[in-house]
N, C-alpha and C positions, 0 to 999 in steps of 0.2 A: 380217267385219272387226272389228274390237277398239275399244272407245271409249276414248280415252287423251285426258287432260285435263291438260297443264302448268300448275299454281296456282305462279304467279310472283307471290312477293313483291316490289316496287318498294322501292325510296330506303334498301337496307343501307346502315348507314356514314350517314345522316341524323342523328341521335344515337344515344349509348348504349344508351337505353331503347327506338328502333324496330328497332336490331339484335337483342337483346334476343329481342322480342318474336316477329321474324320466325322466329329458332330456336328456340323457343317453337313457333309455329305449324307447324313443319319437326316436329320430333320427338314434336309429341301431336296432330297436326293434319293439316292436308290439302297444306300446300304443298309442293311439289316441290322448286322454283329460286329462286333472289335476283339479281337482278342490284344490286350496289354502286357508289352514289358516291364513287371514290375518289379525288376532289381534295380532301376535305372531312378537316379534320383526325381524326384516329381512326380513319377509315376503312379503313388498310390494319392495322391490328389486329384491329380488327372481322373483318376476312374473314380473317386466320390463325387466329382463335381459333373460326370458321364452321369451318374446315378440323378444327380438334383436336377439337371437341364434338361435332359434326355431318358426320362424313366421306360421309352420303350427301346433302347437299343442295347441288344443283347453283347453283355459283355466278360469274358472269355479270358484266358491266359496263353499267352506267347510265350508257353516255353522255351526258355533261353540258355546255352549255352556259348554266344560266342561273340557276345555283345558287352561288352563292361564288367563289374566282378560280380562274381556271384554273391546271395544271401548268406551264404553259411561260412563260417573260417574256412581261407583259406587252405588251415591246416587241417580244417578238415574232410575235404572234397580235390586233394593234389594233383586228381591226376587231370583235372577239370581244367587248371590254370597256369598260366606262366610263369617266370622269375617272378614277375611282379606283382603277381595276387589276381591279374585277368584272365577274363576266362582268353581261352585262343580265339586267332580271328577264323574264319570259314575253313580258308583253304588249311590250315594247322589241323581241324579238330579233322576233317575229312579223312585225313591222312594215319590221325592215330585213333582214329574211331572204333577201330576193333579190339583195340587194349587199355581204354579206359571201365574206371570200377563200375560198373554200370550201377553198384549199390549207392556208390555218392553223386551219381546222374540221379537215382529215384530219390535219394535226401534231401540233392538240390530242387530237384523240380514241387518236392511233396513243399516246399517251404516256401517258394513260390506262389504256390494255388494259396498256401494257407495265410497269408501273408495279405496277396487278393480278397480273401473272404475276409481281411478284418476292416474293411470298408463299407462292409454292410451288403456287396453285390452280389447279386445268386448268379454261383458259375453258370454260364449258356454252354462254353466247350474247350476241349484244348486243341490248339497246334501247336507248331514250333520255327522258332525264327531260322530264318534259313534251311529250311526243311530238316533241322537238324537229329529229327527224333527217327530218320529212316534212312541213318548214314553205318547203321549194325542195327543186327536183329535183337540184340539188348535192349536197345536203346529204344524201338519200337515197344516192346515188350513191358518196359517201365512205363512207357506213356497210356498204354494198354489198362493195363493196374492200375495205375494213376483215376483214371476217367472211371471203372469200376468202383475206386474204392469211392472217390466222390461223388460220382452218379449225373454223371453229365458224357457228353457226347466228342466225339472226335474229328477232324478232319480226313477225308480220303487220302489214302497214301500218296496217289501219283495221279496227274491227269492220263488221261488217252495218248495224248500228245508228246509224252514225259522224254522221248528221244531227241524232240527237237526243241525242248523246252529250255529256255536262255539259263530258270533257276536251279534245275536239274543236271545241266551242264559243267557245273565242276565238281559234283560227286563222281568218284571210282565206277568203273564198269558194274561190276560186284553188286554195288549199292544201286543202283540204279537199277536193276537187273530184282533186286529185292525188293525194289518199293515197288516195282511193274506187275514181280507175280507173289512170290510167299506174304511181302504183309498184307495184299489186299485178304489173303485166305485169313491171314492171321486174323485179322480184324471184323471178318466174318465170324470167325469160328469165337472170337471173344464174346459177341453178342453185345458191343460199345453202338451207340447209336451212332451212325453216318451216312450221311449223304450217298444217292446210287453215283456219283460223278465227280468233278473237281474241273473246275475251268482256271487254267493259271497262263493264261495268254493273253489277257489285260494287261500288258509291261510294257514298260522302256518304250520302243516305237510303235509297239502296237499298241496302246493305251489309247484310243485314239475315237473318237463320237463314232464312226463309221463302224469299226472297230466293233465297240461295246453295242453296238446297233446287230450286229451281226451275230454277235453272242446271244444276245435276245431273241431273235428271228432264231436261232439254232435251239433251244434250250429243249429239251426234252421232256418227255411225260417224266411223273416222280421228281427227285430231290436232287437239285445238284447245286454245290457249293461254286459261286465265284470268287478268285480272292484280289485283292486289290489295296491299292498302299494310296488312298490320298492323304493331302494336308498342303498346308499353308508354311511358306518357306520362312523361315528365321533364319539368324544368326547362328545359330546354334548348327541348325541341319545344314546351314552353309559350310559349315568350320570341320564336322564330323563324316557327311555322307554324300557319298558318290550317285546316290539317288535323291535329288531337289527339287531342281525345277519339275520336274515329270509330275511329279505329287500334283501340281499344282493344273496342270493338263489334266490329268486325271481329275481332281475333283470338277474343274468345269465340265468333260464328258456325264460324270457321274450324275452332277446338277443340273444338267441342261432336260427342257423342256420337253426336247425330242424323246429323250431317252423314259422321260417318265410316260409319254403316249405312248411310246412301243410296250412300256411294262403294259399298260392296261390297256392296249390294242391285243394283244397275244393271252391275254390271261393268267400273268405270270402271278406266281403268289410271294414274297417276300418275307419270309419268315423268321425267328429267329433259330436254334436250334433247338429250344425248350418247347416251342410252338409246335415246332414240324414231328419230335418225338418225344416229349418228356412230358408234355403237359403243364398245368401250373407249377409252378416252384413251391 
């Protein structure tokens, strides 16, 4: 059996300089896929001009709830947002994730994908920003739908790892406890393409050549998604995100030399998700 590893860049469409970077790590590098924030202004540029540079890098939707305002009024998606028309930041939506409309969660997210597809891109897959599609069983449940009704593929719920995991750390007991056993079932029993695995320990200080060297030498027979957040710092990411400089570690490990011998030392296959189960678009 064949070891196929999807390196999924996170947060296109975040600023200029992480989109940037991500096709950067796409075309000298190891990543395969991007999935894009595309309620975020720029964002749907960013992925046309993914499309003209970079015609093999598989690109995706970052289901977003908790990053800037949503696509749809306000008034019509309320329980989504704040006084002020945003969606909530992480630890807010965590909190009240079991009593939002989960129908204006499938309104917002459906206007998202559709939104994506007026750029001309054939969806590769969906996740969601800040693992936010597996913080309630609705809300997995919509994202489930979501990828049926468009006919593209998902990200695994949770890594192995998911207890010691930095980004699964400030989800609820509860929720955590759901992404580890009911959604993987769910998402089996859906019949949504996914990955047998998820590697989400590329972060913060572990981001690291040695690091991502290890991941490789680890990777397993079958499909397993890695995810990872490069890019190039700006202004912008300076002003707005507590994750910066790291991007920028990260894209060097991504890009380096070594790390491309280890792929074709081990036999790794780099796919996108259309590649690995959907076939031509």
């Amino acid at each position: 059996m064949t070891r196929s590893l999807i390196v999924n860049a996170d947060d296109f469409g975040r600023t200029r300089g992480v989109s940037a970077g991500i096709i950067e790590a796409h075309l000298h590098g190891l990543v395969s896929t991007t999935t894009a924030l595309v309620n975020l202004p720029g964002a749907l540029q960013d992925v046309a001009q993914a499309c003209r540079q970079a015609p093999s890098l598989g690109l995706g939707v970052h289901l977003n709830l908790t990053l800037g305002r949503p696509l749809l009024s306000p008034a019509h998606v309320p329980s989504l947002v704040a006084s002020d028309g945003s969606f909530h930041p992480p630890d807010t939506l965590a909190a009240i994730a079991g009593h939002i409309d989960e129908r204006q969660v499938a309104n917002e997210w459906r206007a998202q994908i559709e939104v994506f597809r007026t750029t001309g891109a054939t969806l590769d897959h969906l996740d969601s920003h800040h693992h936010a599609a597996l913080l309630a069983p609705a809300l997995w449940e919509a994202c489930l739908a979501l990828a049926l009704e468009f006919g593209c593929g998902v990200r695994p719920p949770a890594p192995r790892e998911a207890r010691d995991d930095i980004l699964f750390s400030r989800f609820p007991s509860h929720a955590r406890r759901y992404a580890a056993g009911d959604a993987r079932r769910r998402l089996l029993a859906s019949g949504v393409p996914s990955p047998d695995g998820l590697v989400t320990r590329f972060y913060d200080r572990r981001a690291t050549l040695p690091g991502l060297l290890a991941i490789l030498a680890d990777t397993p027979q079958g499909i397993t998604e890695m995810m990872c957040h490069p890019g190039r710092v700006d202004e912008q990411l300076q002003r707005e995100s507590g994750y910066a400089h790291a991007r920028e570690l990260e894209l060097i490990a991504l890009t380096s030399a070594r790390a491309l011998q280890a792929v074709a030392r081990h036999g790794i296959a780099r796919p996108t998700y259309r590649q690995a189960f959907l076939g031509p678009a």
